[in-house]
C-alpha positions in Angstrom: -35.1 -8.9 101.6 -34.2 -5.8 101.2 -31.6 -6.0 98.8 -33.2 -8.5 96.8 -36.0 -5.8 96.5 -33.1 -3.0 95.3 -31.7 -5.1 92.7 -35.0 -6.3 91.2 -36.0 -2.4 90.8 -32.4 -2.2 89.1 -33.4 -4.6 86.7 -36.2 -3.4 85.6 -35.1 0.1 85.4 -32.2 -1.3 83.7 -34.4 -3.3 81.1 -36.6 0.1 80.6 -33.4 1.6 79.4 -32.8 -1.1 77.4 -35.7 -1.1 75.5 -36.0 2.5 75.0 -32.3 2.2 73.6 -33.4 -0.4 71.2 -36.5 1.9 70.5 -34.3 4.1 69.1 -31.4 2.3 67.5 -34.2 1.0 64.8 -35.5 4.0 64.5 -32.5 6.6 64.0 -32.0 8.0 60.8 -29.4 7.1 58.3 -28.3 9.5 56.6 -28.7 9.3 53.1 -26.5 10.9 50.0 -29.3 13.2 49.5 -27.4 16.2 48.3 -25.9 14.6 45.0 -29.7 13.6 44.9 -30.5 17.6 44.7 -30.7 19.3 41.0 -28.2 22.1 40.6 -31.2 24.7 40.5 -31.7 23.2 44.4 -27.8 23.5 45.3 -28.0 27.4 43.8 -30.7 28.0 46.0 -29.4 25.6 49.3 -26.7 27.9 49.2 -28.2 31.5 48.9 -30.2 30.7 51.6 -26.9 29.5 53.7 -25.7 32.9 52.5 -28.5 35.4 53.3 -28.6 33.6 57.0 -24.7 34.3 57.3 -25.3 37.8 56.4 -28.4 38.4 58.8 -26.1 36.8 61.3 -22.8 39.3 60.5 -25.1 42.1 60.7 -26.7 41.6 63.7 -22.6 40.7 65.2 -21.5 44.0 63.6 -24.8 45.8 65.2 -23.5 44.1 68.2 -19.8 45.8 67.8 -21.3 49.1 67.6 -23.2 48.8 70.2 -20.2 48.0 72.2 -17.8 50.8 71.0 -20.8 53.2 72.1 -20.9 51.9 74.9 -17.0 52.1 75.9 -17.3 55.8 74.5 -19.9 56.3 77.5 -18.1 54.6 79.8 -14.6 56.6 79.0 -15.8 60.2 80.0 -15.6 60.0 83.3 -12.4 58.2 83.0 -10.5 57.4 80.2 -9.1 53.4 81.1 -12.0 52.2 83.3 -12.5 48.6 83.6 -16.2 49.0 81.8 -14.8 50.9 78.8 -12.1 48.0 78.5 -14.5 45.4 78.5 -16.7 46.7 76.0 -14.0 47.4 73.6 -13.1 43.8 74.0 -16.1 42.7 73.2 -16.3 45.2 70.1 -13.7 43.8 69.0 -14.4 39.9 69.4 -17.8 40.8 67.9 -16.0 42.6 64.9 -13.5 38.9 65.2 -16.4 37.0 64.6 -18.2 39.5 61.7 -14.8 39.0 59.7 -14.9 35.0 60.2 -18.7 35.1 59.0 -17.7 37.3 55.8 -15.0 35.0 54.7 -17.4 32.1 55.1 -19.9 34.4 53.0 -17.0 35.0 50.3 -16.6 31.1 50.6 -20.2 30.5 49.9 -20.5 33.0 46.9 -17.5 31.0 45.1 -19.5 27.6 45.7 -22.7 29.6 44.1 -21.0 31.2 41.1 -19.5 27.6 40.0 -23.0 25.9 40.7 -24.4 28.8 38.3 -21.1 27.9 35.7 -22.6 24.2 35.9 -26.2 25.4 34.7 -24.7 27.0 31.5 
């Protein structure tokens, strides 16, 4: 009785999840070819928004590296290879790493605009 009882609750738990799955399968988007859909004008803009995010975001990495290097500077008075100071300088520098990496994508991003702009004229 008792295991007739379990595997009944299986089922139906099992059927839920079933449903729900199908649910969604109908319903997920496809995606479409939307961007050769977009007017150049729309690209130009698509992508200076992309590149004014990148920059907020390389700021806020390079604020993050300064930050750091204060920090270690704090941290090395007392003593001049404490673990603290180590750390933050290592994080300075992944956070510088990362700034580079975001400014190369920016450069990336600027080449992409300037030929969209070479299309208008």
């Amino acid at each position: 009785m008792r295991k007739k009882r379990v595997f009944i609750s299986f089922l139906i738990t099992m059927s839920f999840f079933v449903f729900i799955f199908g649910i969604f399968s109908l319903f997920r988007h496809v995606p479409s070819n939307r961007s050769s859909k977009l007017t150049t004008e729309q690209k130009i803009y698509k992508v200076q928004e992309q590149i004014d995010e990148l920059y907020e975001l390389k700021n806020t990495y390079l604020e993050r590296a300064a930050k750091h290097i204060d920090l270690a500077k704090n941290f090395s008075l007392g003593k001049p290879n404490s673990f603290r100071s180590k750390r933050h300088l290592k994080l300075a520098e992944e956070n510088n790493n990362i700034a580079k990496k975001l400014k190369s994508e920016i450069k990336l991003l600027k080449s992409k605009k300037k030929e969209l702009t070479c299309q208008i004229d």
